[in-house]
C-alpha positions as CSV (number, residue, x, y, z in Angstrom):
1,X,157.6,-47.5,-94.4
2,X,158.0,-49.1,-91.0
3,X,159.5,-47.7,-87.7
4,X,162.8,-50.1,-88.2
5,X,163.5,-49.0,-91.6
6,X,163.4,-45.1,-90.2
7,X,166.9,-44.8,-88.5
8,X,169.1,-46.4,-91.3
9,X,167.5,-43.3,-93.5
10,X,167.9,-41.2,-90.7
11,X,171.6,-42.3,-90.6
12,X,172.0,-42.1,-94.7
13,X,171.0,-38.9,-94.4
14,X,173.4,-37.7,-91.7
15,X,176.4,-39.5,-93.4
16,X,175.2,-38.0,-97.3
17,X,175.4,-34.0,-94.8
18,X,179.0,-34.7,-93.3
19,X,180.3,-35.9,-97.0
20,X,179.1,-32.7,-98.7
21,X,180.5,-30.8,-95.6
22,X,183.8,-32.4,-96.0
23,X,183.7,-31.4,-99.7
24,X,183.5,-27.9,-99.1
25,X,186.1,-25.2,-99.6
26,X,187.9,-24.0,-96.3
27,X,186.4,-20.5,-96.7
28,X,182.9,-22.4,-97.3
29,X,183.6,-24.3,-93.8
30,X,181.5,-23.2,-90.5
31,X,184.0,-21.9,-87.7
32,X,182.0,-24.3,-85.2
33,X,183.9,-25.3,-81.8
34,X,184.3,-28.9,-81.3
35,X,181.8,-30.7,-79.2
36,X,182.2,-34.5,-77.5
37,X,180.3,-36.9,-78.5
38,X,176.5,-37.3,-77.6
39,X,176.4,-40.1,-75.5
40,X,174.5,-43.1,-76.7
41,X,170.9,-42.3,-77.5
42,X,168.3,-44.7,-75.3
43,X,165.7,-47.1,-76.9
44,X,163.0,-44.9,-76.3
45,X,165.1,-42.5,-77.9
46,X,165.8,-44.3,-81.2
47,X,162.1,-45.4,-81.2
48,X,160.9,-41.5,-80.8
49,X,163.4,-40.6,-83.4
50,X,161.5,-43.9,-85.8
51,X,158.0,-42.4,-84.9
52,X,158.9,-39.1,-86.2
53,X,160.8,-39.9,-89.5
54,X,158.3,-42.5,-90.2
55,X,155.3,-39.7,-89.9
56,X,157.7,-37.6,-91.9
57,X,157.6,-40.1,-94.5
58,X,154.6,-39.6,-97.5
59,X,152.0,-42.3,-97.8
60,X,152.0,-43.6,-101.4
61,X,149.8,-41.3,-103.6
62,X,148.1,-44.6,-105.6
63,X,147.5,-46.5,-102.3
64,X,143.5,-46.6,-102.2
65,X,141.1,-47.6,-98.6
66,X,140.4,-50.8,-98.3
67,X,136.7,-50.3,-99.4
68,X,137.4,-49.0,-102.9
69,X,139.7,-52.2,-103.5
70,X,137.2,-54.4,-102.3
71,X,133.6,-52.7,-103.3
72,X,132.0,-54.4,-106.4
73,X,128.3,-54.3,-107.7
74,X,126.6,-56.2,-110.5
75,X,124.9,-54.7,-113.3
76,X,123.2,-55.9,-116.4
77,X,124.8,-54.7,-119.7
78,X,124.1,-54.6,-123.3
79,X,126.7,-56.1,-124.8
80,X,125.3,-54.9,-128.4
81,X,122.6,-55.4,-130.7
82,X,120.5,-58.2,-131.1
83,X,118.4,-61.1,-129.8
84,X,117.5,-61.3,-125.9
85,X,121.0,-63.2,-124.8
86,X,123.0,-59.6,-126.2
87,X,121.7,-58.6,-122.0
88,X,124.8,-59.8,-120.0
89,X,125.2,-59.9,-116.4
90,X,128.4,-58.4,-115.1
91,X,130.3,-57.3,-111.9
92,X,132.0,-54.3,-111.9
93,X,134.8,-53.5,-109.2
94,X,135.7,-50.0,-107.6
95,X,133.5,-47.5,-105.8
96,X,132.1,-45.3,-108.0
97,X,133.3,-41.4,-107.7
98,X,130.8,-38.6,-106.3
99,X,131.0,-35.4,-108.1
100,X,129.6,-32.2,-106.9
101,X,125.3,-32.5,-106.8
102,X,125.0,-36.4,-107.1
103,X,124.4,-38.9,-104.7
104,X,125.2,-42.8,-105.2
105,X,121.6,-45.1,-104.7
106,X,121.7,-48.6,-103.6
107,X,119.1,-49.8,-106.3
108,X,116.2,-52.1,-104.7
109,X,113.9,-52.4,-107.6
110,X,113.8,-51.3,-111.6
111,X,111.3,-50.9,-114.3
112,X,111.2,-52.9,-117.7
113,X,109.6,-49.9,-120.5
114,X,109.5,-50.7,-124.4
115,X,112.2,-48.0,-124.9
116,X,114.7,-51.1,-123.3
117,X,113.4,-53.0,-126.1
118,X,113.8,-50.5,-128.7
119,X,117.7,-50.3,-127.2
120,X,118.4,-53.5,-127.0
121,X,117.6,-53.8,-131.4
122,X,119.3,-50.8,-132.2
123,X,116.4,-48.9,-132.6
124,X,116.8,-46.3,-129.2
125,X,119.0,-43.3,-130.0
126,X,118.8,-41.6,-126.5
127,X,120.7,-44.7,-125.3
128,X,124.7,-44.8,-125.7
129,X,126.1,-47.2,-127.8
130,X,126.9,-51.2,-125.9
131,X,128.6,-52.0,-123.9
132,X,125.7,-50.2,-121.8
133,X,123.7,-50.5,-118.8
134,X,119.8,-50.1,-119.8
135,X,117.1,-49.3,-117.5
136,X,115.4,-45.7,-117.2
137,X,114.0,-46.1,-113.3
138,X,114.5,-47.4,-110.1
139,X,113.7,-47.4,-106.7
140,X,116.4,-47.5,-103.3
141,X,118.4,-46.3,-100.5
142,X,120.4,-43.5,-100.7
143,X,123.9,-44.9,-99.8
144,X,126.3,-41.4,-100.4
145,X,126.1,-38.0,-101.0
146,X,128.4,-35.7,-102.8
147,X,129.4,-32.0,-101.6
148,X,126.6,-29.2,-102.1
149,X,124.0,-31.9,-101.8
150,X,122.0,-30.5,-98.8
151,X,118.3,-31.6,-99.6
152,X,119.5,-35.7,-99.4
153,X,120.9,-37.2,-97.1
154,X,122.3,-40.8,-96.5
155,X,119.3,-43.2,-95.7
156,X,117.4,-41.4,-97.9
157,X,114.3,-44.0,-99.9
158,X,113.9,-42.1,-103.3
159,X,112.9,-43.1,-106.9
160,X,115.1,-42.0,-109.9
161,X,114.7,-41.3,-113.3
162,X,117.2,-41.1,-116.1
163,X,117.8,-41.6,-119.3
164,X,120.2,-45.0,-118.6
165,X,122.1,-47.0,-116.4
166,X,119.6,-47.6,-113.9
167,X,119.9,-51.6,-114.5
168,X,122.6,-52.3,-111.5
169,X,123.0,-52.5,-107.9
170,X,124.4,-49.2,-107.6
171,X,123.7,-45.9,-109.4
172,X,125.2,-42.3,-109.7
173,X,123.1,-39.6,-110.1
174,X,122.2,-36.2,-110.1
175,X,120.2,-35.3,-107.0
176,X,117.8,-33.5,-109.0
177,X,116.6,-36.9,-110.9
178,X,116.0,-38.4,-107.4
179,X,112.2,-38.1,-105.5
180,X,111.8,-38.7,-102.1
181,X,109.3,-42.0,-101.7
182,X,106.4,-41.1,-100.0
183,X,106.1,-42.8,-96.5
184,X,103.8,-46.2,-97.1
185,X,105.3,-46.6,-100.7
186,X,107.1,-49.9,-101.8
187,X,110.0,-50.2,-103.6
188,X,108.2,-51.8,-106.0
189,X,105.9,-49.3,-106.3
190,X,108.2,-46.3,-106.6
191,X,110.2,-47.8,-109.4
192,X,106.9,-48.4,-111.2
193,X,106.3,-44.4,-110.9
194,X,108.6,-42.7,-113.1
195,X,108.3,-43.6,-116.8
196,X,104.6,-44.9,-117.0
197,X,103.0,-42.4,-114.5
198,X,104.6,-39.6,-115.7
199,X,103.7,-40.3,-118.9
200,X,100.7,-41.6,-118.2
201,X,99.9,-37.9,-116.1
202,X,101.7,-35.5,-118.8
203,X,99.7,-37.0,-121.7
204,X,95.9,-36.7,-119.8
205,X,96.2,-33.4,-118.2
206,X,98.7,-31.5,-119.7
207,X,98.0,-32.7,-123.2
208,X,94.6,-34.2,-123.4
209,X,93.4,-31.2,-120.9
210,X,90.9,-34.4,-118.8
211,X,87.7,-33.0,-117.2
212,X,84.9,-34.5,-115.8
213,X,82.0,-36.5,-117.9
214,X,84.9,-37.1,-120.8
215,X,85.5,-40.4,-122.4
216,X,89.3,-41.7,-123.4
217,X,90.2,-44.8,-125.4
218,X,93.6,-47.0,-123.5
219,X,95.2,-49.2,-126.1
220,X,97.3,-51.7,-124.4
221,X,95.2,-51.2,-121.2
222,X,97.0,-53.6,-119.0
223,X,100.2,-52.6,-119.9
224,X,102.4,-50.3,-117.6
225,X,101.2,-46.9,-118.9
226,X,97.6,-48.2,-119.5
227,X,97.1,-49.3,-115.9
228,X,98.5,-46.0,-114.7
229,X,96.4,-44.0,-117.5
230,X,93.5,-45.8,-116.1
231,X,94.1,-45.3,-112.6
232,X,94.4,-41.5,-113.4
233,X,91.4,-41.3,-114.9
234,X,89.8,-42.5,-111.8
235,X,90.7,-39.5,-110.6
236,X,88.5,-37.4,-112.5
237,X,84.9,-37.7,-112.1
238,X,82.4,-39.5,-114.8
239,X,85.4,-40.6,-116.9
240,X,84.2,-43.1,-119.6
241,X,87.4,-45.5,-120.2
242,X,87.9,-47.8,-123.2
243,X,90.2,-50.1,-123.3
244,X,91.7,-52.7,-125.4
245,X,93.6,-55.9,-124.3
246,X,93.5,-59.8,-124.8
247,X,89.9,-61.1,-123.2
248,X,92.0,-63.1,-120.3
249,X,93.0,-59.5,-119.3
250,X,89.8,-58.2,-119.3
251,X,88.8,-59.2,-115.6
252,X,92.1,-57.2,-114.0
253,X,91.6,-53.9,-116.3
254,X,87.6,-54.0,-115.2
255,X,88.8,-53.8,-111.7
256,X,91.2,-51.2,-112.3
257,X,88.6,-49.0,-113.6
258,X,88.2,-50.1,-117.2
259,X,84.5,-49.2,-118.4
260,X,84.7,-51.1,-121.5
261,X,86.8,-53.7,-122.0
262,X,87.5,-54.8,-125.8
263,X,89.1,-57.5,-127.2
264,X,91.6,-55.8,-130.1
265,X,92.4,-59.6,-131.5
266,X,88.7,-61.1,-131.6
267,X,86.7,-57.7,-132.4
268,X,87.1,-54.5,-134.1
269,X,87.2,-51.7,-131.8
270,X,86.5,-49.0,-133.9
271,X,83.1,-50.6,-134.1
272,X,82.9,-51.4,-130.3
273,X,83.7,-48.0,-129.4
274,X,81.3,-46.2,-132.1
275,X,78.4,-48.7,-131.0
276,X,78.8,-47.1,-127.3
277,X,80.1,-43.8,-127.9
278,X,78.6,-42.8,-131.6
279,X,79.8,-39.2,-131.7
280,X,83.4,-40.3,-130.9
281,X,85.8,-40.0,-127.9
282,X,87.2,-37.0,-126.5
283,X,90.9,-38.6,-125.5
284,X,92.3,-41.3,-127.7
285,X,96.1,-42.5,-126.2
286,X,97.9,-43.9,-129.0
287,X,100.8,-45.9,-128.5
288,X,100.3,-48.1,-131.6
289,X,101.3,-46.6,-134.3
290,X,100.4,-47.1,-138.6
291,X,96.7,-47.7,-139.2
292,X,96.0,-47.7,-135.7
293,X,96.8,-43.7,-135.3
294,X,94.6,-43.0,-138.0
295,X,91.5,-45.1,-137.1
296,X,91.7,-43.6,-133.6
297,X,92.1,-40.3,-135.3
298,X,88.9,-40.7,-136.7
299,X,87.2,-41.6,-133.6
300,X,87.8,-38.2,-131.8
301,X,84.9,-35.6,-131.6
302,X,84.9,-32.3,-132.3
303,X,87.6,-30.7,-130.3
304,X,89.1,-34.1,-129.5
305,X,93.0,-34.7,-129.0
306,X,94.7,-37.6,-130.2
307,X,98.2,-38.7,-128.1
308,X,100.5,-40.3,-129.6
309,X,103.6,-42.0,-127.6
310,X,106.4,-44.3,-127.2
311,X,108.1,-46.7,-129.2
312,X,105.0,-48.3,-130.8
313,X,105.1,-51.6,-130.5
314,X,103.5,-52.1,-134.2
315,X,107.3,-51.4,-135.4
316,X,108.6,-54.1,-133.3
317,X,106.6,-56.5,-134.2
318,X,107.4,-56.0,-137.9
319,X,110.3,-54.4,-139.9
320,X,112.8,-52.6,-138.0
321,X,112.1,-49.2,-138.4
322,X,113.4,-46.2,-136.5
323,X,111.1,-43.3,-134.6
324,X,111.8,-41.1,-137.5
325,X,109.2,-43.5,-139.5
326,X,106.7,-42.5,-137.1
327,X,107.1,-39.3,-137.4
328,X,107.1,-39.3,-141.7
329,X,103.3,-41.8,-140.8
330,X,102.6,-39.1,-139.1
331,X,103.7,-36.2,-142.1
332,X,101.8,-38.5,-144.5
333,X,98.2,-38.9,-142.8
334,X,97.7,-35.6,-141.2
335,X,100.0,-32.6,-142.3
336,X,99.1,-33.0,-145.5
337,X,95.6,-33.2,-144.8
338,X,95.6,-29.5,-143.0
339,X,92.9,-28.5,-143.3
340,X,91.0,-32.1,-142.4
341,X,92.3,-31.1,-139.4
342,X,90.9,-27.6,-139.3
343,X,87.6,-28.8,-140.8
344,X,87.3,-31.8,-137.7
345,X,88.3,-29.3,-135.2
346,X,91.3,-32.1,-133.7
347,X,94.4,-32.1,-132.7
348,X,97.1,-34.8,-133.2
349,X,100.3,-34.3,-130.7
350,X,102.8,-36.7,-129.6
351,X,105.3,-37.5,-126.5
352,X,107.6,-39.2,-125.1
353,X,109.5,-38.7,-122.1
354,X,113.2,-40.0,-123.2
355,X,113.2,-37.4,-126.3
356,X,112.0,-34.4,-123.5
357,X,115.6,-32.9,-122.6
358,X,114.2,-30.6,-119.8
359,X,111.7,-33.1,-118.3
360,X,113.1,-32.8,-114.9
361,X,112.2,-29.1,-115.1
362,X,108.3,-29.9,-116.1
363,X,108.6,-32.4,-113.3
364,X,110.0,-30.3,-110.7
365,X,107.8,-27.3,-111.6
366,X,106.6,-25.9,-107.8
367,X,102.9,-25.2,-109.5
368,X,100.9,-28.0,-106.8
369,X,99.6,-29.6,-110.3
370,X,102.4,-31.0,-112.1
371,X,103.4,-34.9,-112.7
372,X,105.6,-34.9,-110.3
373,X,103.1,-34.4,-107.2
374,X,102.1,-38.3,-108.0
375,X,105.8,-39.0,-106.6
376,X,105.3,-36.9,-103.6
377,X,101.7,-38.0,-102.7
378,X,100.9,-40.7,-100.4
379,X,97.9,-40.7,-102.1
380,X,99.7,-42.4,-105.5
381,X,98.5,-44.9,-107.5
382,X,99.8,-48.3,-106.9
383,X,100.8,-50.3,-110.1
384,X,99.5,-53.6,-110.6
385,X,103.0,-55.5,-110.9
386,X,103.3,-58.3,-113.3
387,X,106.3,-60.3,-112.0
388,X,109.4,-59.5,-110.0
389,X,112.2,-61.0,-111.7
390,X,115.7,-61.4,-110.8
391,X,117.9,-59.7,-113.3
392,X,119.7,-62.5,-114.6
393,X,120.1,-62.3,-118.5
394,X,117.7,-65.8,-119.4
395,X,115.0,-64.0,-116.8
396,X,115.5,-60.5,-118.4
397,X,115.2,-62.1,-121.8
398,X,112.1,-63.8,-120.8
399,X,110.4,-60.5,-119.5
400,X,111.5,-58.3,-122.6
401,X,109.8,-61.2,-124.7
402,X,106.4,-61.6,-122.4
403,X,106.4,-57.2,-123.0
404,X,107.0,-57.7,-126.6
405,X,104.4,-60.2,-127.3
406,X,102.1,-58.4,-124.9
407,X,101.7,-61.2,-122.1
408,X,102.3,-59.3,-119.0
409,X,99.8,-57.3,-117.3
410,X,100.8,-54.2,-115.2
411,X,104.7,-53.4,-114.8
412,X,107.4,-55.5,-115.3
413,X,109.6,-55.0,-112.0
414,X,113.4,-56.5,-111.7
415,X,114.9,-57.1,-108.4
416,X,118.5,-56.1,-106.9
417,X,117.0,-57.9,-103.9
418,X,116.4,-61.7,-106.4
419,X,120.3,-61.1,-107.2
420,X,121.1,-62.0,-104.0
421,X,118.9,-65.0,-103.7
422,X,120.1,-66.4,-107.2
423,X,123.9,-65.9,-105.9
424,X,123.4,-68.0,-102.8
425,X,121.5,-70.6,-105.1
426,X,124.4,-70.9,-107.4
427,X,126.8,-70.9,-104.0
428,X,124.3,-73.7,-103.1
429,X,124.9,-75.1,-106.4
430,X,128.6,-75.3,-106.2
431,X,128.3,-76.5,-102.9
432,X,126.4,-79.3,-103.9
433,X,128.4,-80.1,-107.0
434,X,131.7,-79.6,-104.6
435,X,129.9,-82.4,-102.5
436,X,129.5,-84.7,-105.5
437,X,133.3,-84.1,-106.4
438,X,134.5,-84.6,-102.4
439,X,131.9,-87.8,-102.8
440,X,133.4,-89.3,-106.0
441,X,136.7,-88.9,-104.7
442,X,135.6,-90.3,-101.1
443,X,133.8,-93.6,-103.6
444,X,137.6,-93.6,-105.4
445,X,139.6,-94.2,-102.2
446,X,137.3,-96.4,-101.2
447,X,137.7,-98.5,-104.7
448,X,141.4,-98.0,-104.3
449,X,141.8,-99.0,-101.0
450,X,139.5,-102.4,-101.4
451,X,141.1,-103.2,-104.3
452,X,144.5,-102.3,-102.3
453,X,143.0,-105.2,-99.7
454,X,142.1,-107.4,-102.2
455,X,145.7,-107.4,-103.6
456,X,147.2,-108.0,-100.1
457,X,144.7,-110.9,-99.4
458,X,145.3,-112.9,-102.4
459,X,149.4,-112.0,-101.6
460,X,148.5,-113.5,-98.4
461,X,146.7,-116.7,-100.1
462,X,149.4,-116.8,-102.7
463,X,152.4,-117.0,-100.0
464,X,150.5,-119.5,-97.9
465,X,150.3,-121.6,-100.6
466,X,153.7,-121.0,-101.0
467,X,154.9,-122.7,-97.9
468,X,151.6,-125.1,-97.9
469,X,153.9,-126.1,-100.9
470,X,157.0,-126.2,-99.5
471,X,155.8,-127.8,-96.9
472,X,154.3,-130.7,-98.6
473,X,157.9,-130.7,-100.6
474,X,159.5,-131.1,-97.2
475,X,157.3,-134.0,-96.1
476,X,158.1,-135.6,-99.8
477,X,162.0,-135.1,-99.0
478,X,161.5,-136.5,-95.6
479,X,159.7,-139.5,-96.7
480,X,162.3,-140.1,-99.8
481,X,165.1,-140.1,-96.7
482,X,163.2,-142.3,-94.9
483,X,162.9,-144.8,-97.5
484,X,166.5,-144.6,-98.0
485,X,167.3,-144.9,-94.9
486,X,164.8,-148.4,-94.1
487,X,166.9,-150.0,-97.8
């Protein structure tokens, strides 16, 4: 309400008093002595007397701050099942809410894992049903805190892990699936940390129990988890490491700290690996699935541990399956075969960190040896990064498909920051089309107005032919009098 509108009120509300005075009963009525009139009340008076009904008056409960109408963020979303084009790109408007424990992150960087892919076909229960965002890491700024966060504040650079929603410009989240980046670390490094090194970490040491002069078989060796699998073994001394991948990949693992390289499409492994190893591998990290489980099951030694994890890509390349079929593979070729197992002295265990409801509490665990010391260490890893792409659906298509069909090396990295750059090229793009329009229109007027001239010209001819003609009709009419005139 403004300062004008206050004394009319004021004034209603005076006149509304004296009318249900009036109406009252003489024995109701206040004896009061009569009074004169106030005099006339000043400007500054009446402007005093705006001030304070207008500061008596409520704000509107619905009105929101400028920032909430005007904040937006993009964010990629499943729309539903399907082919790569299901991954739309969206902008959602409003600031999201902080509750009690979370923090808001402005997202720099975000991972690409196989469980994205297993969402995006259906085959991903841990993720809601579409319309969803995807993505299980990221890396950024902390932008907001909620109340009873005291070990964040604002400026914060963390990496977070959850189970969703991690593919936008701006996340929500608990503060207790942040990690503060380590000083030196990339964005691009932190959001590579999470899901592969974590897994990577829980499935050696915890699992696999890695010591020195061991040997360990990487399928998928330049993927995400196999690079950081590899690194980790690095870390161990006298670490034999096999691994398999396409031979034009086979220069990069090497120099990661591959020992032996194979070529899963041109040779058979199982014979490269008993050729150098003949009594059989202590470590065998299985994220495969079908025959390949069991043939790396029967590569372990005595007292050898077999890992099985993720969404085995064997299932996406084929029928659609879901991770219960893994698990009845799994009933089929080893539990009832008991006492194989026994007899070999193995072990077959599996993992995977989406399906680990308290893995924030393995992560956090204060022990000096846990996973989630990688995160805090300057001394981490770096990933070898395959591409950073901007998150726009065609690009995020073509990364999910180059991850399928194995053609990326390292992690697959998307970009808040490439957002940016593609909305100024499709300003640029506008602009330029906006150019072509002004120009067309520009060329039109032009046409117009020539032909406008052109018109007027041959006006101009036609009317001085006009009176060239009446001219010549005069001279006709003068001669004819003439000629009259000399008969």
């Amino acid at each position: 309400m403004s300062g004008e509108d206050a004394p009319a009120q004021q004034q209603n509300a005076e006149e509304q008093k004296q009318q249900q005075q009036e109406t009252k009963t003489p024995a109701e009525s206040p004896k009061t002595e009569s009074k004169p009139d106030p005099p006339p009340a000043s400007a500054s008076t009446e402007a005093a007397a705006a001030d304070a009904a207008a500061a008596d008056t409520p704000a509107p409960a619905a009105e929101k701050a400028p920032e909430e109408d005007t904040f937006s963020y993009r964010a990629l979303v499943l729309t539903g099942y399907g082919g790569y084009d299901k991954v739309k790109l969206q902008v959602k408007k409003g600031k999201p809410a902080l509750k009690s424990g979370e923090v808001m992150v402005r997202v720099k960087m975000c991972g690409l894992n196989f469980a994205d892919l297993m969402a995006r076909q259906g085959l991903y229960d841990r993720l809601p049903s579409p319309p969803v965002t995807p993505g299980m890491e990221c890396s950024g700024i902390i932008e907001a805190v909620g109340e009873d966060v005291t070990d964040r504040k604002v400026g914060d650079k963390v990496l977070v892990l959850n189970r969703s929603g991690m593919w936008q410009e701006v996340v929500v989240v608990a503060t207790t699936h942040t990690f503060l980046m380590p000083e030196g670390m990339s964005f691009e490094e932190a959001a590579a940390l999470p899901v592969n090194y974590i897994t990577a970490y829980l499935m050696l040491f915890d699992f696999g129990h890695l010591r020195p002069n061991q040997s360990v078989l990487i399928h998928m060796a330049a993927g995400g988890v196999g690079i950081a699998a590899t690194q980790l073994c690095k870390t161990v001394n006298d670490v034999t490491v096999f691994g398999t991948a396409s031979a034009s990949k086979h220069e990069v693992i090497s120099q990661g700290g591959v020992t032996h390289a194979i070529d899963y499409r041109t040779r058979d492994y199982v014979e490269e690996v008993r050729k150098i190893s003949p009594k059989g591998l202590d470590i065998v990290l299985d994220p495969l699935g079908g025959s390949d489980t069991h043939k790396g099951y029967n590569l372990l030694k005595p007292m050898g541990k077999l890992v099985s994890y993720g969404e085995c890509p064997n299932m996406l390349a084929g029928q659609k399956k879901n991770l219960f079929a893994v698990a009845k593979t799994w009933y089929q070729q080893f539990s009832v075969h008991t006492l194989s197992l026994i007899q070999g002295n193995r072990s077959v265990c599996g993992f995977h960190l989406g399906y680990l409801d308290s893995e924030l509490d393995i992560l956090t665990t204060a022990d000096g040896q846990s996973s989630c010391s990688l995160c805090r260490s300057s001394s981490a890893p770096s990933p070898t990064l395959s591409l950073s792409l901007s998150p726009s659906p065609a690009q995020v298509g073509d990364a999910m498909r180059r991850m399928q069909e194995r053609n990326n090396i390292g992690k697959i990295i998307l970009t808040t920051e490439a957002m940016k750059e593609e909305e100024k090229k499709e300003e640029a793009k506008k602009d330029e089309e906006k150019k072509k329009d002004d120009k067309k229109k520009d060329d039109k007027k032009k046409d117009d107005k020539k032909k406008d001239d052109t018109k007027k010209e041959e006006k101009k001819e036609e009317k001085k032919k006009e009176e060239v003609k009446k001219d010549d009709k005069k001279a006709e009419e003068k001669k004819e009098e003439a000629k009259k005139e000399e008969n």
